[in-house]
C-alpha positions in Angstrom: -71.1 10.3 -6.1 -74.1 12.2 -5.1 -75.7 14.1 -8.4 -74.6 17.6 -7.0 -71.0 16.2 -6.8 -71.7 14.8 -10.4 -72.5 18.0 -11.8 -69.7 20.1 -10.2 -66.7 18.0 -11.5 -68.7 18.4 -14.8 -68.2 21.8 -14.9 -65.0 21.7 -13.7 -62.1 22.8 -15.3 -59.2 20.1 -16.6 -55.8 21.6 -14.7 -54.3 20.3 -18.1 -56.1 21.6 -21.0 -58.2 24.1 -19.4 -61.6 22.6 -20.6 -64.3 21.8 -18.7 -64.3 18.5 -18.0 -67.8 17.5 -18.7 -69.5 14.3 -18.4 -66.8 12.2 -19.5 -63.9 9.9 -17.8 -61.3 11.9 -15.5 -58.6 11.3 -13.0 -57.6 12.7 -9.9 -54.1 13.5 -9.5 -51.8 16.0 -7.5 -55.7 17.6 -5.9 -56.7 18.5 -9.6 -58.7 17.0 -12.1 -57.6 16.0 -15.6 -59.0 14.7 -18.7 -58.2 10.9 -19.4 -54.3 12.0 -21.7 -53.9 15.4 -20.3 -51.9 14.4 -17.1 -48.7 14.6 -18.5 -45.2 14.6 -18.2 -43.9 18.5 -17.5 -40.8 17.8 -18.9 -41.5 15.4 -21.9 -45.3 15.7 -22.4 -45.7 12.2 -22.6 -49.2 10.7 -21.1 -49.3 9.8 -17.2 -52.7 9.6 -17.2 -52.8 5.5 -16.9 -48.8 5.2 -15.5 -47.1 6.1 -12.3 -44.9 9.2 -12.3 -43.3 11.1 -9.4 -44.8 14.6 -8.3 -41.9 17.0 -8.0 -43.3 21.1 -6.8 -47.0 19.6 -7.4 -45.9 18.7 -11.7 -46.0 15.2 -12.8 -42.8 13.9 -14.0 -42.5 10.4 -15.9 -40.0 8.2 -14.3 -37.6 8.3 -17.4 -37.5 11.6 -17.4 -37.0 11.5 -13.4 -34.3 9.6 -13.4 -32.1 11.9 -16.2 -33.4 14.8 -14.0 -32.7 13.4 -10.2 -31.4 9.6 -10.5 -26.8 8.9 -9.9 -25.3 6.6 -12.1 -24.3 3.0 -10.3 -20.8 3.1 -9.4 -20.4 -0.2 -10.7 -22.4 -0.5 -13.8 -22.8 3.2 -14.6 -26.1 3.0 -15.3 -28.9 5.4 -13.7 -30.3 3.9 -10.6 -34.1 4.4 -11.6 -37.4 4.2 -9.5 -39.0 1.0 -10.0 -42.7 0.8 -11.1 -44.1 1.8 -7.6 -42.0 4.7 -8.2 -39.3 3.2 -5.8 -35.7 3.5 -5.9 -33.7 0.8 -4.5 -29.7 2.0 -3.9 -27.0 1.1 -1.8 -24.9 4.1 -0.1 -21.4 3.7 0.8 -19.1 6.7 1.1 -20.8 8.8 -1.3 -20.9 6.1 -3.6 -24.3 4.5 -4.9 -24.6 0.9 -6.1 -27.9 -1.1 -8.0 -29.0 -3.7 -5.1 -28.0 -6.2 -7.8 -24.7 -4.5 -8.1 -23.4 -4.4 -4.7 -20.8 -7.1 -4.3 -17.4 -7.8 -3.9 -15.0 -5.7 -7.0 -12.5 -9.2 -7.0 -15.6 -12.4 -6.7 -18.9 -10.7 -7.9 -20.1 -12.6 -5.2 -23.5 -10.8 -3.7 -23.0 -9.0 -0.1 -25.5 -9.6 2.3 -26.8 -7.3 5.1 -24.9 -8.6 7.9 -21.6 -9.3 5.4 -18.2 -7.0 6.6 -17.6 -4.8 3.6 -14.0 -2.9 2.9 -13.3 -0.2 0.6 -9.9 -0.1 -0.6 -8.4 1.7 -3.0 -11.9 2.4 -4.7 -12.7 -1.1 -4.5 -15.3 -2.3 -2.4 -14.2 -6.0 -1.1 -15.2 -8.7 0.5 -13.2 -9.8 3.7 -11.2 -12.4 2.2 -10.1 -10.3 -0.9 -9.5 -7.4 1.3 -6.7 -9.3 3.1 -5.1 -10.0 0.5 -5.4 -7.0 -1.4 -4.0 -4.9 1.9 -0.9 -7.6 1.9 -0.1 -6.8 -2.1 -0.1 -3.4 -0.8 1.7 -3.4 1.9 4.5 -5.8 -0.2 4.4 -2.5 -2.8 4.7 -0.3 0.0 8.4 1.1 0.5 9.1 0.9 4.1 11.8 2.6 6.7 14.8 0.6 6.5 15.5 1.3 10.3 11.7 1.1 12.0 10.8 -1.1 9.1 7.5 1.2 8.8 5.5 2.2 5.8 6.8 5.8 4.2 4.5 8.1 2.8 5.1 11.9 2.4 8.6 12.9 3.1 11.7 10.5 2.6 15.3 10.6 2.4 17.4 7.7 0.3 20.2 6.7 0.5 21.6 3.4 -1.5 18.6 1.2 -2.4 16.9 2.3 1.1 14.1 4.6 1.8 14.2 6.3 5.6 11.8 8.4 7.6 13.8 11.6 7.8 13.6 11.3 12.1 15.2 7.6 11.2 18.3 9.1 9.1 20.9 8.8 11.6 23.8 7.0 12.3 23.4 3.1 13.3 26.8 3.1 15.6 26.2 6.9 17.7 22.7 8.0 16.4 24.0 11.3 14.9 21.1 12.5 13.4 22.5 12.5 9.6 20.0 15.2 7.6 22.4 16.3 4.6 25.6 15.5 6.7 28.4 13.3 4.8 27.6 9.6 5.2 28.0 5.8 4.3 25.5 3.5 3.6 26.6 -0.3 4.1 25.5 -3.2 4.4 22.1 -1.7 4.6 23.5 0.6 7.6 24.1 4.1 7.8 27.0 5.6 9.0 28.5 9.3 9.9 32.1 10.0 8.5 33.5 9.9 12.4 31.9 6.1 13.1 33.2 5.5 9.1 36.7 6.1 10.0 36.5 4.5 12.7 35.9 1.0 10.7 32.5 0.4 11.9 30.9 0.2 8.4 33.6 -2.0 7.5 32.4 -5.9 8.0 34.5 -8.1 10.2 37.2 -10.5 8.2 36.1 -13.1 10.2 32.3 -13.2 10.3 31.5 -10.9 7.7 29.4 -9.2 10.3 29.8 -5.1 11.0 31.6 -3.7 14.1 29.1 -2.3 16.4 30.4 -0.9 19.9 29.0 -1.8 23.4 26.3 -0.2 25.3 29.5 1.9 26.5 30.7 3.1 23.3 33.7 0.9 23.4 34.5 -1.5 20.2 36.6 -4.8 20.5 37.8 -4.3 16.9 41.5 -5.3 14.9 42.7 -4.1 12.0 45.2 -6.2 10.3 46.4 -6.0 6.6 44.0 -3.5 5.5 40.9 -5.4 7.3 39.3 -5.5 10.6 38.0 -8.2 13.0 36.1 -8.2 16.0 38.7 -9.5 18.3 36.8 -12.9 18.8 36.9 -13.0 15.1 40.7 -12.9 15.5 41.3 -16.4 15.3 43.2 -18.5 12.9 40.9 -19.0 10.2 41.9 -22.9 9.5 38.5 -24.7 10.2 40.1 -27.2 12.8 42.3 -24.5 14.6 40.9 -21.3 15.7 43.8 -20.2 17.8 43.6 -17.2 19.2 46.1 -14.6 17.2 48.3 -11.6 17.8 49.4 -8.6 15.6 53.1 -9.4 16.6 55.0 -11.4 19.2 54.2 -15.1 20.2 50.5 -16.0 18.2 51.7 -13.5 15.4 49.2 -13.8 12.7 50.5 -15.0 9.1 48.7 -13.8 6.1 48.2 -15.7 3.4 46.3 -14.8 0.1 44.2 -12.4 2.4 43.3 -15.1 4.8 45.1 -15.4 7.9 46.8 -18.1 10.1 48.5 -19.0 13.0 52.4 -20.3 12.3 51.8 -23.6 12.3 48.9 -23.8 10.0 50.3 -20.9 7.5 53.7 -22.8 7.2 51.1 -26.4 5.9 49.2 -23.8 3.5 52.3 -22.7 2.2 54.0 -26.3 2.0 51.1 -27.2 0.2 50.4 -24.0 -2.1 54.6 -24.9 -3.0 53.9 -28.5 -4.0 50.8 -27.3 -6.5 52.4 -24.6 -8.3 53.8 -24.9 -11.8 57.5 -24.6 -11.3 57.4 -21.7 -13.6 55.0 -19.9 -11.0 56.3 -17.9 -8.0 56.4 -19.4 -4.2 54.1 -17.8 -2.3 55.9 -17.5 1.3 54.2 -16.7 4.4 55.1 -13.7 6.6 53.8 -12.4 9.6 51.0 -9.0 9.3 52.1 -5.6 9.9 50.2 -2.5 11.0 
């Protein structure tokens, strides 16, 4: 500097102390001069003269002080993200959430995400692809679904049994009377009104164990006998090797025997047979043809 400028920043005035500055060594910070010590911290006084600190309203501010003033805490470590020594602060930003560069990786491997990587956030964790897969299918095995539409249900619900329902899916399986607080059955994982109840539907079939559903038109090919009911395919005598078609009286009558039942032929063996095994102190079981 040229003498003039020499002698004017002499007798300048330090914007720290307030001194002249005089002959001796200075620095130039924030368009001010300062003594050499009296650039310093505005919230901790601590000497900037010789560090790098970050101007906030045209103060200094020390980056410790900075950071406990300005800086988040890493989601993941829960330490403050602070500028680094070029007064630089590195962060990753996902969803309001901040993360040390070092710190941004997958909640379930550690392992590091790169820029390009897919990243999901899932219940507050932030996962890789692979672990979000399978994190989404251990939720969606806790998940209670519909037992009708076989959905997830969230928010409103009605129960009935073991089952959870939408309450647009509480109806009846057999007419699709919508149910709401309406008397019902639930069987066999079904529902049921009272009217499709009575009517035998929730009841499964003697034969195949299956329920009795009606047709497209409403109509149901369903036999009660002894208490039970069949689909009338299922009417059959129920000796593996037979299957005769039966009848509720008349010619094919069906016999019942110990709540099974036969055609004539094969309930008069069964009950030959049963005779021969019995103690002679036990009772003969006899075979007799149903009534309804």
């Amino acid at each position: 500097a040229d003498p003039d400028t020499k002698n004017k920043m002499a007798a300048a005035v330090c914007a720290g102390c307030e001194i002249i500055l005089g002959a001796g060594q200075h620095v130039g910070a924030l368009g001010r001069q300062y003594h050499m010590g009296c650039l310093r911290c505005t919230r901790c006084k601590s000497d900037t003269s010789d560090r790098p600190f970050v101007p906030i309203n045209e103060s200094p501010y020390c980056f410790r002080c900075y950071s406990e003033m300005h800086s988040s805490a890493c989601d993941s470590c829960k330490q403050l993200i602070c500028p680094d020594g070029a007064g630089v602060i590195a962060l990753v930003e996902v969803s309001g959430r901040q993360f040390h560069p070092t710190c941004w990786k997958c909640s379930a491997c550690s392992r590091l995400f790169t820029i390009d990587a897919p990243v999901f956030e899932l219940e507050g964790l932030i996962l890789c692809e692979d672990h979000a897969l399978e994190h989404q299918a251990r939720l969606e095995q806790q998940t209670p679904r519909c037992r009708k539409c076989r959905k997830a249900v969230s928010g409103a619900a009605l129960a009935a049994g073991d089952a959870m329902f939408h309450p647009a899916c509480f109806a009846c399986c057999v007419c699709d009377t919508h149910l709401g607080k309406a008397l019902h059955v639930y069987a066999h994982g079904r529902l049921y009104c009272e009217a499709c109840d009575a009517k035998g539907f929730s009841t499964p079939c003697g034969g195949c164990g299956q329920t009795v559903s009606p047709d497209a038109a409403g109509r149901s090919s369903l036999v009660r006998c002894a208490g039970s009911v069949f689909h009338d395919h299922c009417f059959v005598c129920q000796e593996p090797r037979c299957k005769a078609r039966l009848a509720l009286s008349g010619p094919g009558a069906a016999f019942l025997i110990r709540e099974q039942i036969f055609c004539q032929l094969h309930a008069e063996i069964r009950v030959r047979n049963l005779t021969q095994s019995l103690d002679a102190r036990s009772p003969v079981v006899g075979a007799s043809p149903v009534h309804v």
